[in-house]
PAFIGU-449796 format. One record per residue: residue number from 0; residue in one letter; x negated, z, y negated of N, C-alpha, C, CB in turn. Coordinates in Angstrom, 3 decimals. Glycine has a CB too. Layout:
! residues N
(rec NUM, "A", (X, Z, Y), (X, Z, Y), (X, Z, Y), (X, Z, Y))
...
//
This chain:
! residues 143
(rec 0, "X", (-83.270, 94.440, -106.733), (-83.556, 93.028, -106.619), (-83.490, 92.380, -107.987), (-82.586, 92.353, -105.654))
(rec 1, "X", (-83.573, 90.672, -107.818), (-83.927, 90.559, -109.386), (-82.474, 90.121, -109.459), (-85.308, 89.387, -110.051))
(rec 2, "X", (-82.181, 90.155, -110.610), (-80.761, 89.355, -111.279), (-81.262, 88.077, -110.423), (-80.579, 89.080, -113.412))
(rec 3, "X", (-79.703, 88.427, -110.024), (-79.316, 86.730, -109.360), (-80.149, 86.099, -107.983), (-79.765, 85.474, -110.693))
(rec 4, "X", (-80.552, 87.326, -107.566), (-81.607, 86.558, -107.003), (-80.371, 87.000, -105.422), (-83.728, 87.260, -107.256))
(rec 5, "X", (-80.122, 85.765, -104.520), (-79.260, 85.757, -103.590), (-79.779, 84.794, -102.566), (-77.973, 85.477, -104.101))
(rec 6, "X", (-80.322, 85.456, -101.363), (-80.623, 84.001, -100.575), (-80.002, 83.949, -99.074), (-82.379, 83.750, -100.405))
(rec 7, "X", (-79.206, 82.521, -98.783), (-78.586, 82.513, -97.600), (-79.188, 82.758, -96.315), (-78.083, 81.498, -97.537))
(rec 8, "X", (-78.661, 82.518, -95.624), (-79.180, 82.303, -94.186), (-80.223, 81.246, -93.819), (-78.071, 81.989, -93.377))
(rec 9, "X", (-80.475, 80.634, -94.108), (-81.284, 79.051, -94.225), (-82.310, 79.499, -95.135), (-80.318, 77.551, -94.957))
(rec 10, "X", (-82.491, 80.269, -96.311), (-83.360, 80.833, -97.127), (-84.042, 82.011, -96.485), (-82.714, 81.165, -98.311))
(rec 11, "X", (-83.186, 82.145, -96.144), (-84.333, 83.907, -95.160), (-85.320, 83.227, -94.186), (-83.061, 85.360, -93.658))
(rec 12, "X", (-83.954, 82.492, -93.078), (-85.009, 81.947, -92.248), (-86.091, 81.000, -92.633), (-84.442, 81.389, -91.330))
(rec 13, "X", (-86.216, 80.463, -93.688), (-87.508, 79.689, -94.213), (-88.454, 80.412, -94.705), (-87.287, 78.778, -95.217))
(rec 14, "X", (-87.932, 81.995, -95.572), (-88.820, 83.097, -96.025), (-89.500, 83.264, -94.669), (-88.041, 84.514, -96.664))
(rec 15, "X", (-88.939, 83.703, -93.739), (-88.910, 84.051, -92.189), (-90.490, 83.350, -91.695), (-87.305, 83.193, -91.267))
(rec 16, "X", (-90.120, 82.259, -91.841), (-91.072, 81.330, -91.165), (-92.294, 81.482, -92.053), (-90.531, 79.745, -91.047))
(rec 17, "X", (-92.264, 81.167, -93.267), (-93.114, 81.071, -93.870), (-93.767, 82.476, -93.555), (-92.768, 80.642, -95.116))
(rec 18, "X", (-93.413, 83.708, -93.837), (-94.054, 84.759, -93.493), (-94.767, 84.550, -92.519), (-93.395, 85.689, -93.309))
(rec 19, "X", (-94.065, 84.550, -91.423), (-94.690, 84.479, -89.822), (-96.260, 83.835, -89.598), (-93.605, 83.403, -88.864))
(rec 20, "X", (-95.632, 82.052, -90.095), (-96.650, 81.240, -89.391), (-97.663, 81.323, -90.883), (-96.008, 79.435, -88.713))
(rec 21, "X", (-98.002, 81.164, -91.771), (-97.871, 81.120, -93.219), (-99.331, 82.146, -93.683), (-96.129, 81.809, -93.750))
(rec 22, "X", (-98.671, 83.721, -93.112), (-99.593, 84.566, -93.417), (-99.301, 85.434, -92.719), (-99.777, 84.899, -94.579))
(rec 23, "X", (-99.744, 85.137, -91.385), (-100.091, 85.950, -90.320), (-102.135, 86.258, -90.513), (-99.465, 84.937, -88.705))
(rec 24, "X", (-102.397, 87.164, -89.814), (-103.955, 87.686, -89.885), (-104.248, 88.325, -90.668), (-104.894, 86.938, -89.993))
(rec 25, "X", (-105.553, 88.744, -90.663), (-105.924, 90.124, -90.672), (-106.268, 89.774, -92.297), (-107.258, 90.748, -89.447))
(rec 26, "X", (-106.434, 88.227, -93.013), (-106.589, 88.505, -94.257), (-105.525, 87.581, -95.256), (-108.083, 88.300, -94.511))
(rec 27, "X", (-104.247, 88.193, -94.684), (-103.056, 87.476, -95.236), (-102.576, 87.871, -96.668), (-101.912, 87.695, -94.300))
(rec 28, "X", (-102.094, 86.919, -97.416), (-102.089, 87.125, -98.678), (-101.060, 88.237, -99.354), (-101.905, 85.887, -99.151))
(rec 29, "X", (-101.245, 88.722, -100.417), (-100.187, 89.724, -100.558), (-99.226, 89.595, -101.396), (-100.606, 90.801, -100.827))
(rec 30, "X", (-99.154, 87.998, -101.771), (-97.737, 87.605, -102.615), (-97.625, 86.336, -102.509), (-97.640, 87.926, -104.173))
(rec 31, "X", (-96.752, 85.430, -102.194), (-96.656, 83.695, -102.390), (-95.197, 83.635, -103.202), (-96.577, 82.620, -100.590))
(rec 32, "X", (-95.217, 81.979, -103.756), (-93.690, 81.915, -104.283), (-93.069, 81.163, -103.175), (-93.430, 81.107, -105.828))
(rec 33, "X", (-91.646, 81.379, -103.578), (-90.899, 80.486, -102.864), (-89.617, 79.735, -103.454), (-90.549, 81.176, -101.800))
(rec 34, "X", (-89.476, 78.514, -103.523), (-88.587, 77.766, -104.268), (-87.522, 77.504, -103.890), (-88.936, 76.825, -104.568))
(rec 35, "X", (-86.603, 77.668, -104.816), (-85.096, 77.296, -103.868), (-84.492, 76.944, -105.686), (-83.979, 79.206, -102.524))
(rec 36, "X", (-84.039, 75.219, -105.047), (-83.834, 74.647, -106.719), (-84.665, 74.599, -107.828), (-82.947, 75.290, -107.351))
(rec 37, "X", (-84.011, 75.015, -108.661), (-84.530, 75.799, -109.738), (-85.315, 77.027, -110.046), (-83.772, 75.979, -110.196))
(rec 38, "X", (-85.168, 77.859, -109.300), (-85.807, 78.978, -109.291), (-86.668, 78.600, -108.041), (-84.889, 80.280, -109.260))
(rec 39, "X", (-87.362, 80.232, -108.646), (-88.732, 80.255, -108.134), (-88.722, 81.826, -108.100), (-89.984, 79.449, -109.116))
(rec 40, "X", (-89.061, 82.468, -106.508), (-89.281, 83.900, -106.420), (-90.739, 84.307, -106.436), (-88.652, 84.416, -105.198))
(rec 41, "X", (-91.102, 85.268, -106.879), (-92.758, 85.592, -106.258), (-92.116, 87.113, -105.432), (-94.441, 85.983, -107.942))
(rec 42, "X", (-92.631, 86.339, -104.109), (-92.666, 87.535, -102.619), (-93.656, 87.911, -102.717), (-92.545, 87.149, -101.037))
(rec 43, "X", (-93.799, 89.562, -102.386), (-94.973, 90.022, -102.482), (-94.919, 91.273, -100.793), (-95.147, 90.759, -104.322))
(rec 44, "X", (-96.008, 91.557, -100.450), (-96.124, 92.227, -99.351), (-96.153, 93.641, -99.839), (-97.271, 91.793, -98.548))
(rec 45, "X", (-95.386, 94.528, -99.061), (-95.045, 96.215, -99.315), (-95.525, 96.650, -98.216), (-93.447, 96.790, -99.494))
(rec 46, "X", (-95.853, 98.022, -97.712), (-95.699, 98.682, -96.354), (-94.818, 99.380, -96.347), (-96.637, 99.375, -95.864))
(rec 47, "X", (-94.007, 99.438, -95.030), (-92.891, 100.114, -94.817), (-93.264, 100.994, -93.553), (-91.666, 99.153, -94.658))
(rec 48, "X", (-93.608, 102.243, -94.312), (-94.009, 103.367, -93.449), (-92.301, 104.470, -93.049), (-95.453, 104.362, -94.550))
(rec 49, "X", (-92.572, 104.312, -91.821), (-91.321, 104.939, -91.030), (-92.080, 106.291, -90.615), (-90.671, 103.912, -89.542))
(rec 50, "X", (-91.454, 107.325, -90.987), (-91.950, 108.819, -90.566), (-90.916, 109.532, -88.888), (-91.506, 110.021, -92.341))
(rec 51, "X", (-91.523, 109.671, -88.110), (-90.945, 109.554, -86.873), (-91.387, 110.783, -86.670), (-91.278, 108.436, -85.897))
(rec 52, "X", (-90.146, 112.002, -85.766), (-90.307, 112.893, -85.209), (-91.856, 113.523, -84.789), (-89.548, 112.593, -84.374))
(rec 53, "X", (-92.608, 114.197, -85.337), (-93.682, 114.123, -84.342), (-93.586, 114.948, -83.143), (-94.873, 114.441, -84.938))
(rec 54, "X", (-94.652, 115.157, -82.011), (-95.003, 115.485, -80.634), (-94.619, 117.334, -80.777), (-96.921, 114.951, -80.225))
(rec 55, "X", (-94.814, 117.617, -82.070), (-94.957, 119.171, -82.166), (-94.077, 119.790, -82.979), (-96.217, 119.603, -82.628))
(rec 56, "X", (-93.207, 118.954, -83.622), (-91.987, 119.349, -84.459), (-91.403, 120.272, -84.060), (-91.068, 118.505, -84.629))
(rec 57, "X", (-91.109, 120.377, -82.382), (-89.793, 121.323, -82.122), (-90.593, 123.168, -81.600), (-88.605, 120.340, -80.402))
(rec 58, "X", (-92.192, 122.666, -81.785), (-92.786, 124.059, -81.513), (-92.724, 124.765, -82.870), (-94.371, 124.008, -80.920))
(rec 59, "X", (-92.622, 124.502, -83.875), (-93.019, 125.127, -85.278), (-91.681, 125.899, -85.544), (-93.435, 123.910, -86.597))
(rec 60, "X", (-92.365, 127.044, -86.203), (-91.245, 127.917, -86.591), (-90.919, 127.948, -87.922), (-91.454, 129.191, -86.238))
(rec 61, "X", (-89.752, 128.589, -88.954), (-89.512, 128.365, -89.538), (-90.404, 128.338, -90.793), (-88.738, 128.732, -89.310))
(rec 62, "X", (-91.129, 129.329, -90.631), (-92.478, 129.648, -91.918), (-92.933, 128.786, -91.945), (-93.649, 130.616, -91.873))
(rec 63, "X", (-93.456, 128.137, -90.458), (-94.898, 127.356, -90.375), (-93.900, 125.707, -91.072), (-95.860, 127.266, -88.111))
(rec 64, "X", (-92.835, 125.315, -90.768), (-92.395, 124.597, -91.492), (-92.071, 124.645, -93.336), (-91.529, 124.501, -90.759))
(rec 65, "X", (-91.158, 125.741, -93.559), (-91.442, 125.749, -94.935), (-92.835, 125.349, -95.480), (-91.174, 126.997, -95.349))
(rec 66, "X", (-93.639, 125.722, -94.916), (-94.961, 125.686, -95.643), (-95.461, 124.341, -95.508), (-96.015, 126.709, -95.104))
(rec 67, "X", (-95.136, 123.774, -93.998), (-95.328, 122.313, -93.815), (-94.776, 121.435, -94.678), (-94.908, 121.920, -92.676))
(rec 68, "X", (-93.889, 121.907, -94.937), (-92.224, 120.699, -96.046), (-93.127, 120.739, -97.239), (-89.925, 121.730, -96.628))
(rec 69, "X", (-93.533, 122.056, -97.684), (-94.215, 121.918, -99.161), (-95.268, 121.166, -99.329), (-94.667, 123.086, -99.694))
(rec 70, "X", (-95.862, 121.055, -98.359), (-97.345, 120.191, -98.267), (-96.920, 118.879, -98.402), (-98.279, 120.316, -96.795))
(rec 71, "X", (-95.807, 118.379, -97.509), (-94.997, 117.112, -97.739), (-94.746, 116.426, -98.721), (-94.039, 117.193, -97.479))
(rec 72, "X", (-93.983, 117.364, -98.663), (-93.341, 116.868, -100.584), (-94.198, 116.732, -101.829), (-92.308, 118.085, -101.301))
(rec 73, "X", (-95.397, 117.404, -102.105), (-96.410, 117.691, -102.601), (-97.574, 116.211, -102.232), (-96.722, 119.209, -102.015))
(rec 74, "X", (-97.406, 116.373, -101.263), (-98.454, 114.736, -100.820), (-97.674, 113.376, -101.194), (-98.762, 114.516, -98.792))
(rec 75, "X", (-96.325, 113.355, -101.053), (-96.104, 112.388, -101.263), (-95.645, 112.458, -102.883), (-95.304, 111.953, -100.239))
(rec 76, "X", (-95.851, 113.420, -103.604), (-95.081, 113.609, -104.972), (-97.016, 113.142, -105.640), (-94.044, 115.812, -105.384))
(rec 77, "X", (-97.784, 113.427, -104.890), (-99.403, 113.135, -105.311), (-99.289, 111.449, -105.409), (-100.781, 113.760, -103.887))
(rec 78, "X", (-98.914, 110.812, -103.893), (-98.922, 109.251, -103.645), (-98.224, 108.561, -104.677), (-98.266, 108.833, -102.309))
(rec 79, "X", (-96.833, 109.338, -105.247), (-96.160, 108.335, -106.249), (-96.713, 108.475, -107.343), (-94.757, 108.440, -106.494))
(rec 80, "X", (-97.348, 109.395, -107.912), (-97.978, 109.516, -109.469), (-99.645, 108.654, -108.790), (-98.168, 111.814, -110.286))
(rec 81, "X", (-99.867, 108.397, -108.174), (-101.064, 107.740, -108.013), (-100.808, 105.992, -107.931), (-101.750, 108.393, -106.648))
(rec 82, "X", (-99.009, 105.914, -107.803), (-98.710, 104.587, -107.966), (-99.322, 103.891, -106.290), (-99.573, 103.977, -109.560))
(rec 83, "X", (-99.071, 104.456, -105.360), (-99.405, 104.391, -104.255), (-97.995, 103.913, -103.235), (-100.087, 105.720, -104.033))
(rec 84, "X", (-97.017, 104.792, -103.674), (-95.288, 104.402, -103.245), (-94.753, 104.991, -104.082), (-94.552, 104.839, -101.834))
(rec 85, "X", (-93.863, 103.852, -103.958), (-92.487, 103.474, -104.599), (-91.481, 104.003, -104.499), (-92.074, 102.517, -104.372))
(rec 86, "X", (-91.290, 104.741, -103.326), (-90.188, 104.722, -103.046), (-90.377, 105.499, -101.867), (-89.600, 103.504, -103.029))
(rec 87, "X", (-89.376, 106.882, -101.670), (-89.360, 107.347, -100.489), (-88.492, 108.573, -100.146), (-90.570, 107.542, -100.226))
(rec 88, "X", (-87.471, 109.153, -98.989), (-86.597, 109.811, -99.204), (-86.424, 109.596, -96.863), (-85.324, 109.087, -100.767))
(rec 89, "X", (-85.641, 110.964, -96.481), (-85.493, 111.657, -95.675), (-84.412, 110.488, -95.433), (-85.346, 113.169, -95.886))
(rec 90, "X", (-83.699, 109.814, -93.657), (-82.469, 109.467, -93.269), (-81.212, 110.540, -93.159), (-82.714, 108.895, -92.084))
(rec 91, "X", (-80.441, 110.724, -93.253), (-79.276, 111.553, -93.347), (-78.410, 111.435, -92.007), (-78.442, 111.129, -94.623))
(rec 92, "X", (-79.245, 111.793, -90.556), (-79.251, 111.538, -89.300), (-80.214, 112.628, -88.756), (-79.612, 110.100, -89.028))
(rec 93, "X", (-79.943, 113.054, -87.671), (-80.709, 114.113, -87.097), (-80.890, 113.075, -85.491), (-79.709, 115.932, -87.064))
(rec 94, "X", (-81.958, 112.216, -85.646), (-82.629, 110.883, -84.961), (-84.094, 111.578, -85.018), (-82.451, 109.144, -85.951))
(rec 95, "X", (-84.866, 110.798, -84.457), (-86.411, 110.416, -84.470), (-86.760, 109.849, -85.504), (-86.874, 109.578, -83.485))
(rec 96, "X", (-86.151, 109.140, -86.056), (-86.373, 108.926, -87.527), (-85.859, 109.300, -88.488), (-86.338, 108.038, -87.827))
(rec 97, "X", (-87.025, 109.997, -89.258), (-87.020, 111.311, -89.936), (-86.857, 110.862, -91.400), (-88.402, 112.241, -89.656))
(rec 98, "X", (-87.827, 109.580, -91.926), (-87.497, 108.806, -93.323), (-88.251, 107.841, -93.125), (-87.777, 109.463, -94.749))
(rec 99, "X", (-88.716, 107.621, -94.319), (-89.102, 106.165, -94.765), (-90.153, 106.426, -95.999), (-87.638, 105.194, -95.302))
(rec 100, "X", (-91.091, 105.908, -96.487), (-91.513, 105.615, -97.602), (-92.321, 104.212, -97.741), (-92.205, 106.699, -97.954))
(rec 101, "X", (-92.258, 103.401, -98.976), (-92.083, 101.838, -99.303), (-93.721, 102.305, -100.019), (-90.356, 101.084, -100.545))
(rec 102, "X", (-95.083, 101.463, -99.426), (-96.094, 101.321, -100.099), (-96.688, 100.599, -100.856), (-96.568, 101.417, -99.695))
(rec 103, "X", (-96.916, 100.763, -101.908), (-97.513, 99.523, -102.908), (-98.747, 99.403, -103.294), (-96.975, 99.468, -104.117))
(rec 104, "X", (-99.235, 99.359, -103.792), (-101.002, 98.725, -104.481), (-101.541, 99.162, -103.715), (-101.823, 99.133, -105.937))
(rec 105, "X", (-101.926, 99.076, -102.348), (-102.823, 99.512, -101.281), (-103.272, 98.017, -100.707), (-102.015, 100.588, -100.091))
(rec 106, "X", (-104.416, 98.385, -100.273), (-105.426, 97.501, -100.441), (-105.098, 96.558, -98.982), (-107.020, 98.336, -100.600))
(rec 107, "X", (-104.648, 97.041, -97.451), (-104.324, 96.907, -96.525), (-103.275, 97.970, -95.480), (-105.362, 96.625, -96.281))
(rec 108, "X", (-102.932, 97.400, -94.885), (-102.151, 98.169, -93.597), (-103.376, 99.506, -93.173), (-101.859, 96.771, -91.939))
(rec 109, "X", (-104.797, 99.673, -93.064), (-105.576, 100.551, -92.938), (-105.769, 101.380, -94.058), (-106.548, 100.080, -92.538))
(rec 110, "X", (-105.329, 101.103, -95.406), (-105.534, 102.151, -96.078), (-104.012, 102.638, -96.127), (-106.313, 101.881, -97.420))
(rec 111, "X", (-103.278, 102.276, -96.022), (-101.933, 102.832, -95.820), (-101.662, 103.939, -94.601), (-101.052, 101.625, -95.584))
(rec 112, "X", (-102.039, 103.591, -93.280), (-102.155, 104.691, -92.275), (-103.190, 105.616, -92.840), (-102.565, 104.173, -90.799))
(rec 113, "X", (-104.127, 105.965, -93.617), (-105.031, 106.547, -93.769), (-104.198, 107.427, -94.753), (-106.251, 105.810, -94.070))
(rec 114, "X", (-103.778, 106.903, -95.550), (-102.392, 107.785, -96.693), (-101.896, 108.349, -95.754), (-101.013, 106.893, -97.650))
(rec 115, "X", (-101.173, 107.909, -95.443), (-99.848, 108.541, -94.835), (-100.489, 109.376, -93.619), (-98.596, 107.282, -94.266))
(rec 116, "X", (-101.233, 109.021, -92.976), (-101.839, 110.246, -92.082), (-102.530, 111.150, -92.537), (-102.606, 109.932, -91.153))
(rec 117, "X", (-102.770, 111.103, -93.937), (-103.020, 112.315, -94.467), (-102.150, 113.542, -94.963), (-103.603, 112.001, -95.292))
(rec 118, "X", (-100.471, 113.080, -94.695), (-99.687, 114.060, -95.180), (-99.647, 115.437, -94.409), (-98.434, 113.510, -95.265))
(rec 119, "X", (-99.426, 116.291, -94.853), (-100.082, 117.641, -94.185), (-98.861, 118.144, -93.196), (-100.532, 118.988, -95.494))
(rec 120, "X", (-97.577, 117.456, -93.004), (-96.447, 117.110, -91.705), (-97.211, 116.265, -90.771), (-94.941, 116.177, -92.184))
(rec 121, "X", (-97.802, 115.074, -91.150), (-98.445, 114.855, -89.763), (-99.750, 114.972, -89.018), (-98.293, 113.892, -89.589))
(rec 122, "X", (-100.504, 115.956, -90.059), (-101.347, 116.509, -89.754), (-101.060, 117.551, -88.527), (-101.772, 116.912, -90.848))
(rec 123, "X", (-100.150, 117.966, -89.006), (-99.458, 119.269, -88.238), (-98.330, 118.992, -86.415), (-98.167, 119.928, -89.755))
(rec 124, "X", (-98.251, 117.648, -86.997), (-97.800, 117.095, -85.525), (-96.171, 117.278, -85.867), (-98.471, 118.167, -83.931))
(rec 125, "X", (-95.445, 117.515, -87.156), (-94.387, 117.475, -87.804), (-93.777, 116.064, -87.119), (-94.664, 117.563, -89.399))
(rec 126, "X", (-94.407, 115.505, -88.218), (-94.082, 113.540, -88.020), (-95.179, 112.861, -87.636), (-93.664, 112.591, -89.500))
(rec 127, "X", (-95.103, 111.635, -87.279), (-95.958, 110.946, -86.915), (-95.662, 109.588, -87.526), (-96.070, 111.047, -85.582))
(rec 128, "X", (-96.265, 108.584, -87.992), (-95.964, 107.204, -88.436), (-96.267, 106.074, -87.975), (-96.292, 107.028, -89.378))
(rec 129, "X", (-95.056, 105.140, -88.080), (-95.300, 103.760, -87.431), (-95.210, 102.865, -88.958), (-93.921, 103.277, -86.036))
(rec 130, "X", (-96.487, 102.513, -89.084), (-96.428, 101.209, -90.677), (-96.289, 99.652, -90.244), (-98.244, 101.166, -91.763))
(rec 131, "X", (-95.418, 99.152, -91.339), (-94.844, 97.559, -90.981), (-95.063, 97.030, -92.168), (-93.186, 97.291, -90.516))
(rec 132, "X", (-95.784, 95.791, -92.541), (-95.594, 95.225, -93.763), (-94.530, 95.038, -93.578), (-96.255, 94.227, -94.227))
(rec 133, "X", (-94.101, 94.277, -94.931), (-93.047, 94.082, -95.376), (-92.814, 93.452, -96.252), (-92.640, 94.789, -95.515))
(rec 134, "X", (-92.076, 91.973, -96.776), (-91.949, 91.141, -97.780), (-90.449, 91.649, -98.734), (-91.927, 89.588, -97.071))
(rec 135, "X", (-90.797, 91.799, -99.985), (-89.172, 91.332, -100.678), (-89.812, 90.931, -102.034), (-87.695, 92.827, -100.893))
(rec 136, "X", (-89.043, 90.497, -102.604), (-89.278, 89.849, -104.169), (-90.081, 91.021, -104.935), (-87.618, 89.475, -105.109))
(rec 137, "X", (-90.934, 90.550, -105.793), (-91.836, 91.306, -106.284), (-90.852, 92.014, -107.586), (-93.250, 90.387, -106.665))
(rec 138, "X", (-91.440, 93.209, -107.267), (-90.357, 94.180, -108.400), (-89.336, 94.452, -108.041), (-89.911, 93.684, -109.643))
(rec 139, "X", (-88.771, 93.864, -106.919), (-87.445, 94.311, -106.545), (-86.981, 95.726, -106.698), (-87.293, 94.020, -105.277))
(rec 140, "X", (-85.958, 96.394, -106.928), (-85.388, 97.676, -107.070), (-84.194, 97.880, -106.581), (-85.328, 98.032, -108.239))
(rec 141, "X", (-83.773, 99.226, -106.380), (-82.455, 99.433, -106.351), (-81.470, 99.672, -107.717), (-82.408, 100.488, -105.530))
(rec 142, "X", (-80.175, 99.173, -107.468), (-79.688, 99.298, -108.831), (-79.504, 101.044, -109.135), (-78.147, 98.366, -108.958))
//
């Protein structure tokens, strides 16, 4: 996140709203500011692709997985040098939800499922994905 950047309860829910009613539809913008005082944030829209158990995970055997994992890791190690995501890593839970990866400079929510359904796990019926935009301060990071 950025230095200093802290917003209450009353600030979310106005981020909140504004998201919602603001830039809802199919050609909603992919960054606005938002003022609080003195400062000034620029929010920008991410996709937050959730990688979920897929339908065929528990038929694959161990080969056919190794070989699946490499394709994985390999597709998404392609997406981050293409500056495609940001950000992405496995939950540390043996759930339906399998990880996460954070999408950036993509053009819409349709070219994002089109990524990510190209990874060669859910080709394979490994994982399957559910994508969510997603707002946080532009540039935000982990420390």
């Amino acid at each position: 996140m950025h230095p200093g950047f802290r917003i209450g309860l009353k600030s979310l829910l106005w981020i909140s709203c504004i998201t919602l009613f603001s830039f809802s539809g199919a050609h909603a913008q992919d960054t606005f500011e938002y003022k609080d005082g003195d400062s000034t944030y620029v929010m920008q829209k991410y996709f937050m692709v959730f990688l979920m158990r897929g339908d065929k995970a528990l038929e694959l055997d161990s080969t056919q997985l190794a070989d699946i994992q490499k394709g994985h890791l390999n597709h998404l190690s392609n997406l981050a040098k293409a500056g495609k995501i940001c950000m992405a890593g496995p939950f540390d839970e043996d759930t339906d939800f399998r990880g996460i990866a954070i999408y950036t400079n993509v053009k819409d929510k349709e070219e994002v499922r089109m990524l990510a359904e190209a990874d060669p796990a859910v080709k394979a019926g490994r994982l399957k994905v559910v994508v969510r935009p997603w707002w946080a301060a532009k540039g935000s990071k982990l420390p």
